[in-house]
LOROFI-859284 format. One record per atom (N, C-alpha, C, O): y, x, z; residue in three letters; residue number from 1. Coordinates in Angstrom, 2 decimals, padded with zeros to 5 digits. Each point is the difference from the previous one (the first is absolute). Last residue first. Layout:
N
NODE Y X Z ALA NUM $
...
//
This chain:
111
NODE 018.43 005.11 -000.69 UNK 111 $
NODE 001.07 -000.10 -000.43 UNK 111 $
NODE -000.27 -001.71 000.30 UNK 111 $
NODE 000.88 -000.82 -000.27 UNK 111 $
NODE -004.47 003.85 000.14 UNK 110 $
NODE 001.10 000.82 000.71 UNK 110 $
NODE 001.21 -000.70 -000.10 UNK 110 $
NODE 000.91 000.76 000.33 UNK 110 $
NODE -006.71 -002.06 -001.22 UNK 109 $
NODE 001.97 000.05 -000.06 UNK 109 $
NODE 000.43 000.70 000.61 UNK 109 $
NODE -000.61 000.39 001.00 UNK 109 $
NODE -004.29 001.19 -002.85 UNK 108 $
NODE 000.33 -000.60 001.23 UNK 108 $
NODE 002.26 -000.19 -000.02 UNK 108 $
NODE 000.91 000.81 -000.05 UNK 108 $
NODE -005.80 -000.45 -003.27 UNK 107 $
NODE 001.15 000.57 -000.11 UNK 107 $
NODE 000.64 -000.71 001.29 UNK 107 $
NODE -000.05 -001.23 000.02 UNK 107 $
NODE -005.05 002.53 -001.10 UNK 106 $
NODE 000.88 -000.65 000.11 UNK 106 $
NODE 001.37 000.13 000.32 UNK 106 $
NODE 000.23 000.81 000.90 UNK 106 $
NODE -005.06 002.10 -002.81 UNK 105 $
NODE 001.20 -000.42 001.08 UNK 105 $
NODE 000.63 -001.86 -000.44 UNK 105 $
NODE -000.35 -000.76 -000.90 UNK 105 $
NODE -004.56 005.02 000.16 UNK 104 $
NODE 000.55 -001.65 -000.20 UNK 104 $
NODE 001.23 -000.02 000.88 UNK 104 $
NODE -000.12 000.25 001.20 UNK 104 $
NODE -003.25 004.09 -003.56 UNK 103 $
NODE 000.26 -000.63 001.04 UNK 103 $
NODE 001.32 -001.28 -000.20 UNK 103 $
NODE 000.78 -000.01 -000.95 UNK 103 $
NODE -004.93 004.33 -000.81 UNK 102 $
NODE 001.34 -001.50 -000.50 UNK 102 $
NODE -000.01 -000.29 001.69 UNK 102 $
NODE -000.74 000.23 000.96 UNK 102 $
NODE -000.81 004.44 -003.69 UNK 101 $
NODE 000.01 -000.20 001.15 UNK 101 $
NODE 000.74 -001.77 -000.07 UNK 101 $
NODE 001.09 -000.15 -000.57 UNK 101 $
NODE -004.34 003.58 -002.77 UNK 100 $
NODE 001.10 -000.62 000.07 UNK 100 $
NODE 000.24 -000.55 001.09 UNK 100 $
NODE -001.06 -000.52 000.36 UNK 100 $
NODE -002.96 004.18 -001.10 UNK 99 $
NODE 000.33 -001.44 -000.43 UNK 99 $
NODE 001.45 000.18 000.30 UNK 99 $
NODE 000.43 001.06 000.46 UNK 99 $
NODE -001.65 003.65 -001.64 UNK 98 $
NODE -000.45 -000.89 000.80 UNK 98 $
NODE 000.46 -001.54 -000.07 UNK 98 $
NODE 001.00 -000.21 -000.68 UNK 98 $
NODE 001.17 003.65 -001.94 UNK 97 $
NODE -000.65 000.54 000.60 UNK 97 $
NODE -001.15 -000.79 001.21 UNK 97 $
NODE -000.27 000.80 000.90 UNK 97 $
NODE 002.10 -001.95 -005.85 UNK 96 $
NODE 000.20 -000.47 000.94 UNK 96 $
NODE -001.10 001.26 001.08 UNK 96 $
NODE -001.19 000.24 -000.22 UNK 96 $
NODE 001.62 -001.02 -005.08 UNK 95 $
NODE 001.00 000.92 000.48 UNK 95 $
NODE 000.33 -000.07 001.40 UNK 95 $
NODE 001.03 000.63 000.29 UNK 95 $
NODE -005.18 -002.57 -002.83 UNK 94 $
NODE 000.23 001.43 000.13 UNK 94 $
NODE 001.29 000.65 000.42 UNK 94 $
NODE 000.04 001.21 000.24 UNK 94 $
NODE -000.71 -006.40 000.38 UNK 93 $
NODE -000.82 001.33 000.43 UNK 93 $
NODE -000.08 001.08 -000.16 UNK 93 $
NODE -000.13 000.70 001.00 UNK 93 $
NODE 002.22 -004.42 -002.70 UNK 92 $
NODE 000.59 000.68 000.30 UNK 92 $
NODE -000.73 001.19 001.07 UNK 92 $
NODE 000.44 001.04 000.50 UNK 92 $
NODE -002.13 -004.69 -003.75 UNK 91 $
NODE 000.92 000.77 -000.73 UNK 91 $
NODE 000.51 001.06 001.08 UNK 91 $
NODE 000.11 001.12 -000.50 UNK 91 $
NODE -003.51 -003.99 002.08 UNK 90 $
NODE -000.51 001.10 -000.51 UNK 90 $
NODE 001.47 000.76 -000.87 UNK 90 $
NODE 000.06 001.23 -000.09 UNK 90 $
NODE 000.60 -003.35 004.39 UNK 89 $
NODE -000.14 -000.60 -001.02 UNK 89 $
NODE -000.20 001.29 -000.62 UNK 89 $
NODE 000.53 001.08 000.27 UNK 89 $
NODE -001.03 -000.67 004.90 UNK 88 $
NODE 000.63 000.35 -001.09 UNK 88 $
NODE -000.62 -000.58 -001.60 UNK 88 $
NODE -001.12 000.35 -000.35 UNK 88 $
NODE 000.73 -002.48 005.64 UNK 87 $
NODE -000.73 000.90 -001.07 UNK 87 $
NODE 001.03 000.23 -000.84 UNK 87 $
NODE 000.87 -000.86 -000.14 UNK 87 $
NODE 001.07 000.03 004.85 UNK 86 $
NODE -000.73 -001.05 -001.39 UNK 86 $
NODE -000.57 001.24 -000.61 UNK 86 $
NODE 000.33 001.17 000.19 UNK 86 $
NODE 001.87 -002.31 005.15 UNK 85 $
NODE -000.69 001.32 -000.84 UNK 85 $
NODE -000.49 -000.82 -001.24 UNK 85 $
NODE -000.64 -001.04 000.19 UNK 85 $
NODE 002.70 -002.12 002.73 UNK 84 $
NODE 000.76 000.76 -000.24 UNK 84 $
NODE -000.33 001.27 -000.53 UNK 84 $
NODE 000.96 000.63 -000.43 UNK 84 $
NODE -001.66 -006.14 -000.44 UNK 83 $
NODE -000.96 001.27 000.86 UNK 83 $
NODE 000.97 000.94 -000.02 UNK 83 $
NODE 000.83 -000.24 -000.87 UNK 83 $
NODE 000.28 -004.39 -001.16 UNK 82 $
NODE 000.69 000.86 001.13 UNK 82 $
NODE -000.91 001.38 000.72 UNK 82 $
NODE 000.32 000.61 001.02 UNK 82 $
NODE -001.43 -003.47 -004.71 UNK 81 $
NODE 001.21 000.45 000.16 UNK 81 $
NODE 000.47 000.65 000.67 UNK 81 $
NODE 000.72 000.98 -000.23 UNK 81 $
NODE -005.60 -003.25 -000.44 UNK 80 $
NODE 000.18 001.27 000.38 UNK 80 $
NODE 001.60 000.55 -000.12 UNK 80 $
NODE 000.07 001.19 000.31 UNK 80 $
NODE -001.21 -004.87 -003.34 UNK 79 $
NODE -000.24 -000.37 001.98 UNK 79 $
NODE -000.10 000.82 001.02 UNK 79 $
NODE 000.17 -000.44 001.13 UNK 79 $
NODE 002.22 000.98 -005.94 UNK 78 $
NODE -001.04 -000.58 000.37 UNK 78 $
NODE -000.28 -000.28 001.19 UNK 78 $
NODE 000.94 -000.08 000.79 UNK 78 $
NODE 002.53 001.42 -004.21 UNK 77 $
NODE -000.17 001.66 000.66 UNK 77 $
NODE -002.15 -000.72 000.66 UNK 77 $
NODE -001.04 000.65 -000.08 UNK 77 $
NODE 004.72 -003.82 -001.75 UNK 76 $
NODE 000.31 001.09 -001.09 UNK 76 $
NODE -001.07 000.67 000.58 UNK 76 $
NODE -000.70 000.26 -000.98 UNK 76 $
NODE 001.10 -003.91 003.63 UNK 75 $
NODE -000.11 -000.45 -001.47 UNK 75 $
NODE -000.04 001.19 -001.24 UNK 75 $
NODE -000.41 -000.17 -001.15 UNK 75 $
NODE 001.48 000.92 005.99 UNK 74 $
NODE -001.62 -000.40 -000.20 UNK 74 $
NODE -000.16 -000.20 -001.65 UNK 74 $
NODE -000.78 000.60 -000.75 UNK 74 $
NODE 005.30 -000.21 002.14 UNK 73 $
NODE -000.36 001.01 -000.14 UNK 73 $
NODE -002.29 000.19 -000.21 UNK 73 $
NODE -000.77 000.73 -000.63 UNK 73 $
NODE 004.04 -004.65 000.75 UNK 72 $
NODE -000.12 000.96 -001.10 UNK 72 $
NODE -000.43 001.16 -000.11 UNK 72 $
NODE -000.31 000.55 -001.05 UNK 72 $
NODE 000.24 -003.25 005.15 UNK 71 $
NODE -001.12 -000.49 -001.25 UNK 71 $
NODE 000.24 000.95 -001.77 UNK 71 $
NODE -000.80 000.35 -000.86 UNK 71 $
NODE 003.32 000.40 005.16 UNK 70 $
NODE -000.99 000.22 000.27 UNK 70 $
NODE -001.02 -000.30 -001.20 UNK 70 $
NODE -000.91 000.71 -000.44 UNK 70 $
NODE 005.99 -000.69 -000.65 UNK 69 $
NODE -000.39 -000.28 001.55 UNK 69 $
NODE -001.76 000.65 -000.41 UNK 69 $
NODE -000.21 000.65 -001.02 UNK 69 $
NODE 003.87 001.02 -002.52 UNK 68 $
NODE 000.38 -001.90 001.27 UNK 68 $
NODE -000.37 -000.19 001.15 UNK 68 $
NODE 000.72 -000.20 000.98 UNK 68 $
NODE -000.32 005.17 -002.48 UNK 67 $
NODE -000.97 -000.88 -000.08 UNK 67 $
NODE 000.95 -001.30 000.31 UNK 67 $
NODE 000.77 -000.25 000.93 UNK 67 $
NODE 000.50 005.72 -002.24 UNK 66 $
NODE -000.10 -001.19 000.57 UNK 66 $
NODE -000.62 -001.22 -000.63 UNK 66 $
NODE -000.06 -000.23 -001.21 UNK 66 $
NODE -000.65 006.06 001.65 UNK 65 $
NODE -000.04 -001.05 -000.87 UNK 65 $
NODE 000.26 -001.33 001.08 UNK 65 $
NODE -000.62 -000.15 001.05 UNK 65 $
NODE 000.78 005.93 -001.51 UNK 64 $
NODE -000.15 -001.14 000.74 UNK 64 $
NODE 000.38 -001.26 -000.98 UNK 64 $
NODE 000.73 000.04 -000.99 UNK 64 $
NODE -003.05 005.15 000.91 UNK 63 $
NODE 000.59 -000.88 -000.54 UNK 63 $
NODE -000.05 -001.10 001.03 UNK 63 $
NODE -000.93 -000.25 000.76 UNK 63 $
NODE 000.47 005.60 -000.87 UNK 62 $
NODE 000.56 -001.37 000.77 UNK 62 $
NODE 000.19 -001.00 -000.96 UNK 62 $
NODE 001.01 000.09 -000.70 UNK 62 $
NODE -003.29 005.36 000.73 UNK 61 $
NODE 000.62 -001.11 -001.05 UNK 61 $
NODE -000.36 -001.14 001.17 UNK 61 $
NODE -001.03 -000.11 000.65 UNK 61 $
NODE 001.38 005.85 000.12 UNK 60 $
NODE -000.46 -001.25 000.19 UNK 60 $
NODE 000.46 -001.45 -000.90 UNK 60 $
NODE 001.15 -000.03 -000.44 UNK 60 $
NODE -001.98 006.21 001.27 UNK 59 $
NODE 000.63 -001.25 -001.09 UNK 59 $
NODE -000.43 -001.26 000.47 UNK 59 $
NODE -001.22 -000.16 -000.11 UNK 59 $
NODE 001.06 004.82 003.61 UNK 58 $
NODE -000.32 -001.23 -001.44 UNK 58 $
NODE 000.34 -000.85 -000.65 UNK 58 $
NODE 000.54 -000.92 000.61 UNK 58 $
NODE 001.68 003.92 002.41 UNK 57 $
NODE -000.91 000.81 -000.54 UNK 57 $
NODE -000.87 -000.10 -000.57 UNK 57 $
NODE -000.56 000.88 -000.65 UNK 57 $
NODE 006.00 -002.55 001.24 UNK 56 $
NODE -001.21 -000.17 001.08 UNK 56 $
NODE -001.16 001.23 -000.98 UNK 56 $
NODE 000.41 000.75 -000.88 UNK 56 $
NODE 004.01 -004.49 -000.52 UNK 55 $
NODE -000.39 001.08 000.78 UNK 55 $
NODE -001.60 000.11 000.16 UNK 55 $
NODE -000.88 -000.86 -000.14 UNK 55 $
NODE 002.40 -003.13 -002.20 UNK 54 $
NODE 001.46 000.94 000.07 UNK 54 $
NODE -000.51 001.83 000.38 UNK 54 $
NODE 000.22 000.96 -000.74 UNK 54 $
NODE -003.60 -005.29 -001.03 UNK 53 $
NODE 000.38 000.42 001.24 UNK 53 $
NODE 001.57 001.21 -000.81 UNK 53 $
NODE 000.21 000.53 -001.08 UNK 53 $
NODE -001.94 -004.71 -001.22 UNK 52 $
NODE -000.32 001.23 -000.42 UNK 52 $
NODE 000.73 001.11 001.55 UNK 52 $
NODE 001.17 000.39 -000.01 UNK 52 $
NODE -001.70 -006.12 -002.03 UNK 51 $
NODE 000.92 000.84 001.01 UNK 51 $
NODE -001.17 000.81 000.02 UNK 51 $
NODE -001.13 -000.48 000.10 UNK 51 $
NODE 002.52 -004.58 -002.27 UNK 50 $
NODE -001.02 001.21 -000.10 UNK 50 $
NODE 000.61 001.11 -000.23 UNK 50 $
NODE 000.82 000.26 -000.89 UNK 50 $
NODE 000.10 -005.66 002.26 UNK 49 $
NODE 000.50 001.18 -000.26 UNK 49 $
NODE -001.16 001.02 -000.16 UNK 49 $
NODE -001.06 -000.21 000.58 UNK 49 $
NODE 001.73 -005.37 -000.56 UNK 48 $
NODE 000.03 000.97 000.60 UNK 48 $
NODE 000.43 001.35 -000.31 UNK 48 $
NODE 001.12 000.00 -000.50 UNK 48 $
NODE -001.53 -006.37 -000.15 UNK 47 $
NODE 000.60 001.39 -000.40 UNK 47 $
NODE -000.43 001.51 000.86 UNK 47 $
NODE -000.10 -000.34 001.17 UNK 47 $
NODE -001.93 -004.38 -001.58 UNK 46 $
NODE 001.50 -000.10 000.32 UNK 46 $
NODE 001.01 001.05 -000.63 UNK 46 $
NODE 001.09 -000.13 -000.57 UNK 46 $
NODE -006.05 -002.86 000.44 UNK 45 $
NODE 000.28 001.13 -000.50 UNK 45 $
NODE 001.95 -000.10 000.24 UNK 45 $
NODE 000.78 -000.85 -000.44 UNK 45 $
NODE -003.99 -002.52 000.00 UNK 44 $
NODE 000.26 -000.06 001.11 UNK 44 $
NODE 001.00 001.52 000.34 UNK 44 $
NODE 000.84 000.07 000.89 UNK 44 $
NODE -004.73 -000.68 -005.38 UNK 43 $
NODE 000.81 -001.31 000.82 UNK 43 $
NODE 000.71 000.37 001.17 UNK 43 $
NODE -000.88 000.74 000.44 UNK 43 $
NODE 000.23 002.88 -003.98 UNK 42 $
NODE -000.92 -000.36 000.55 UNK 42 $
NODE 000.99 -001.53 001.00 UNK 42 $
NODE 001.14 -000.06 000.44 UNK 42 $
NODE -000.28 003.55 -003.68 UNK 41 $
NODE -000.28 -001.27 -000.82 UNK 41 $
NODE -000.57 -000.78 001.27 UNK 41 $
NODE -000.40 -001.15 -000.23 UNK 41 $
NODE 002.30 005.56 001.15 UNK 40 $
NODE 001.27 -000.17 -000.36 UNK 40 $
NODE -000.88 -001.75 -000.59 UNK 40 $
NODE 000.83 -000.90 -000.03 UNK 40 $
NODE -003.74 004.13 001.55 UNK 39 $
NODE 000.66 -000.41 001.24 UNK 39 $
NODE 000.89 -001.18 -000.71 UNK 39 $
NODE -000.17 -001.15 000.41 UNK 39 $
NODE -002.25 003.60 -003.51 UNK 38 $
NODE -000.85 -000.92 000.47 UNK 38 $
NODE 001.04 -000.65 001.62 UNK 38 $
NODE -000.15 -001.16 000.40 UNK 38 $
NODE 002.36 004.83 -002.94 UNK 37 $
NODE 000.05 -001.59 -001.16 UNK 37 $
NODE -001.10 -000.93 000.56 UNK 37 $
NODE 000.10 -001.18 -000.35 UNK 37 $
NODE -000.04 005.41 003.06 UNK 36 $
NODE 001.11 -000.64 000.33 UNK 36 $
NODE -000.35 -000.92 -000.93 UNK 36 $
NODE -000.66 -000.91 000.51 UNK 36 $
NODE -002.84 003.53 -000.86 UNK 35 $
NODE 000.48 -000.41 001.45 UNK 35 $
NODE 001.03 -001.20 -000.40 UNK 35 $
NODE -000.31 -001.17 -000.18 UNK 35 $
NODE -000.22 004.38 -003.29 UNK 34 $
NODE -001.58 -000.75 000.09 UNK 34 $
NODE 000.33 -001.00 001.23 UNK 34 $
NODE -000.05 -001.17 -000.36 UNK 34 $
NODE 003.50 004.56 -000.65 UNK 33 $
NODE -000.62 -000.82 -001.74 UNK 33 $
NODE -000.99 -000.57 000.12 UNK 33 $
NODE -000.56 -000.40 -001.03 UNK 33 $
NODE 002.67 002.48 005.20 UNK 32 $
NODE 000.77 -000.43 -000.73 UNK 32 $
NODE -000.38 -001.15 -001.29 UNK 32 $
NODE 000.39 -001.14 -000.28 UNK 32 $
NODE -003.09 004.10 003.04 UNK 31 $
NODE 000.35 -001.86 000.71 UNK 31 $
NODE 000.96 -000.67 -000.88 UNK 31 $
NODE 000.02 -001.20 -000.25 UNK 31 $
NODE -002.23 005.23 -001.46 UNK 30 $
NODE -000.34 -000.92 000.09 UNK 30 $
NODE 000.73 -001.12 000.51 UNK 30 $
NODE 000.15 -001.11 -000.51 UNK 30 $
NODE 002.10 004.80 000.64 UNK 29 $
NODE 000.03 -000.57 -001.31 UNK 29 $
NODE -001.43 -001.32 -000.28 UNK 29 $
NODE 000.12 -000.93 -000.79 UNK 29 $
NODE 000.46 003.67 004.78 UNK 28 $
NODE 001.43 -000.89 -000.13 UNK 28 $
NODE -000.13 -000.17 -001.51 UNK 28 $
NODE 000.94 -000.73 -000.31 UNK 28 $
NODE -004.65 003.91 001.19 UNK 27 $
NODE 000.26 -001.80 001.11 UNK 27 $
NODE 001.23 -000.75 -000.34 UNK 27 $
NODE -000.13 -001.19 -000.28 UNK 27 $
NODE 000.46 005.23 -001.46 UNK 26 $
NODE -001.05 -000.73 -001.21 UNK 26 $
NODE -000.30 -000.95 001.39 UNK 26 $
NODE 000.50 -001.13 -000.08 UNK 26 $
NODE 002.08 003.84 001.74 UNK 25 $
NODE 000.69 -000.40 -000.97 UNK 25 $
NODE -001.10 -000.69 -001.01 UNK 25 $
NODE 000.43 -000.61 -000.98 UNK 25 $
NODE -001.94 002.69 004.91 UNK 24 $
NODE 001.21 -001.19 000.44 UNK 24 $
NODE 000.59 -000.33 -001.50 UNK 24 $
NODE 000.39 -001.17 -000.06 UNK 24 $
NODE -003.80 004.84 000.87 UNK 23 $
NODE -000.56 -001.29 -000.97 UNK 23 $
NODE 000.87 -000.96 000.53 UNK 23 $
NODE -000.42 -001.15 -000.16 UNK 23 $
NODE 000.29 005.70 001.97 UNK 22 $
NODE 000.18 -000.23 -001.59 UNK 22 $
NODE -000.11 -001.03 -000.75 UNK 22 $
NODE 000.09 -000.06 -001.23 UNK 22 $
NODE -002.56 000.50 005.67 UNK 21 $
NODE 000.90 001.31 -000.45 UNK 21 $
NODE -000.07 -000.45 -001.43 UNK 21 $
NODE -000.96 -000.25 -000.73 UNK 21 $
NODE -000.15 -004.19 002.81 UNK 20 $
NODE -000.58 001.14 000.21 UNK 20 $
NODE 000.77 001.22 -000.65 UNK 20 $
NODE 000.65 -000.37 -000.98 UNK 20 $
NODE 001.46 -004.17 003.25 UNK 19 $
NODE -000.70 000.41 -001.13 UNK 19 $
NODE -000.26 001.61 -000.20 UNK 19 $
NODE 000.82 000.89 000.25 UNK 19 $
NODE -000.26 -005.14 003.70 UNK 18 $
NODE -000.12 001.60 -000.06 UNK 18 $
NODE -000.26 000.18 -001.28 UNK 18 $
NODE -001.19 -000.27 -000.23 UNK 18 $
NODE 003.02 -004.88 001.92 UNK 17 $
NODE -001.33 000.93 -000.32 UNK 17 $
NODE 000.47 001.43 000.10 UNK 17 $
NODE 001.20 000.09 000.25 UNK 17 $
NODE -000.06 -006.11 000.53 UNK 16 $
NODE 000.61 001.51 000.52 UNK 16 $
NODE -001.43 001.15 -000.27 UNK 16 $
NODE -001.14 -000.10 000.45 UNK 16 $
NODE 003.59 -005.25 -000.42 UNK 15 $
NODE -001.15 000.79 -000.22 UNK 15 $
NODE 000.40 001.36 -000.12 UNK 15 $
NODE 001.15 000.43 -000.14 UNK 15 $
NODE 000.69 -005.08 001.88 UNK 14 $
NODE 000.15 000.74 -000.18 UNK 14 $
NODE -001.29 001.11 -000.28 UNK 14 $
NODE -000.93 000.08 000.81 UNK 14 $
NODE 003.73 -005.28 -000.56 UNK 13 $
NODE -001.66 000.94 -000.21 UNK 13 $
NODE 000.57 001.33 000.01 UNK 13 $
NODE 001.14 000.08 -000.44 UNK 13 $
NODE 001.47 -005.09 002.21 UNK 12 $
NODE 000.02 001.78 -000.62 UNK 12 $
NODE -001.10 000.57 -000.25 UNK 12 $
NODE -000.68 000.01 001.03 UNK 12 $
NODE 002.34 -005.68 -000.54 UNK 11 $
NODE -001.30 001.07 000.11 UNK 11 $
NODE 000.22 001.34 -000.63 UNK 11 $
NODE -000.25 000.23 -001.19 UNK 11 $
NODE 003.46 -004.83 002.94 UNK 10 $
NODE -000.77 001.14 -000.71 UNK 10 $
NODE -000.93 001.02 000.09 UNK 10 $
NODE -000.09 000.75 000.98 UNK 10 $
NODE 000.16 -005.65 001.78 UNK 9 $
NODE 000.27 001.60 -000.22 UNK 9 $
NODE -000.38 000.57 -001.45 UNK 9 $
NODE -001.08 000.04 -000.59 UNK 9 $
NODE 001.86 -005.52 002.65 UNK 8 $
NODE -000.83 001.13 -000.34 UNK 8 $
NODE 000.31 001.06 -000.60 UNK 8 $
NODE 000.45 -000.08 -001.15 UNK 8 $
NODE 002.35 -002.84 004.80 UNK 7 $
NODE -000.88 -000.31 -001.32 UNK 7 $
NODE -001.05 001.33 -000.27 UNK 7 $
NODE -000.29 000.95 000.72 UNK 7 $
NODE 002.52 -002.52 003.49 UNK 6 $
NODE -001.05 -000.63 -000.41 UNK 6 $
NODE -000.18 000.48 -001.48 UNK 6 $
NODE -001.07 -000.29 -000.53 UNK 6 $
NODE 003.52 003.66 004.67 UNK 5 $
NODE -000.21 -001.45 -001.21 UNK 5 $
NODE -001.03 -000.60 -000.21 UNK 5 $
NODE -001.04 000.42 000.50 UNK 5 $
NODE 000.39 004.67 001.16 UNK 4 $
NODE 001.18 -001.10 -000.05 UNK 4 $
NODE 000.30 -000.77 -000.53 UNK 4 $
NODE -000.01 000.23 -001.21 UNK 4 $
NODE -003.63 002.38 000.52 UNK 3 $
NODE 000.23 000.21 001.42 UNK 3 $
NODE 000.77 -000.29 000.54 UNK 3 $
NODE 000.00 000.19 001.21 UNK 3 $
NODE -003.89 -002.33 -004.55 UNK 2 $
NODE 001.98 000.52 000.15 UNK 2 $
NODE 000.02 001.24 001.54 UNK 2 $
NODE -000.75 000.17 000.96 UNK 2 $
NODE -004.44 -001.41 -002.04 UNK 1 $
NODE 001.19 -000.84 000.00 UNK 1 $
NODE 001.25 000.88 000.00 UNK 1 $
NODE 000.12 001.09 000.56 UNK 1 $
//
């Protein structure tokens, strides 16, 4: 449920991976040309971003994606949505150092 209000929550996804030495830039061209046009047709589908770490000593890829509510996201992804370790889809397996990490928010008012 909400954690404020009655209506029903956007839904943030967030997924989150390690791409293996050398392979962040051929990952970001998958999500880009294979990933995103399946996010962008899909029912309930809001908008998100796809994010390439700034710093650090691995390359990481963030994509976050907004949801209407709960059923679109079942409706696109399946009844397992919300698990938070997922198998790597065979396209993006060879550039992923280990599975993909997801996890679920809600956007809480401030105003």
């Amino acid at each position: 449920s909400p954690p404020i209000g009655d209506d029903v929550p956007v839904i943030v996804r967030m997924w989150e991976t390690r791409a293996k030495p050398g392979k962040a830039d051929d990952l970001l061209r998958y999500v880009v040309a294979e990933v995103w046009p399946t996010l962008e047709g899909a029912a309930g589908f809001l908008g998100g971003e796809v994010l390439r770490s700034y710093r650090g000593t691995e390359d990481r890829v963030l994509l976050t994606t907004r949801w209407q509510d709960e059923a679109a996201l079942a409706a696109y992804l399946g009844p397992a949505w919300a698990a938070h370790d997922m198998t790597p889809v065979p396209g993006e397996e060879p550039f992923l150092e280990g599975a993909p990490f997801v996890d679920h928010w809600v956007a809480v008012p401030v105003s």
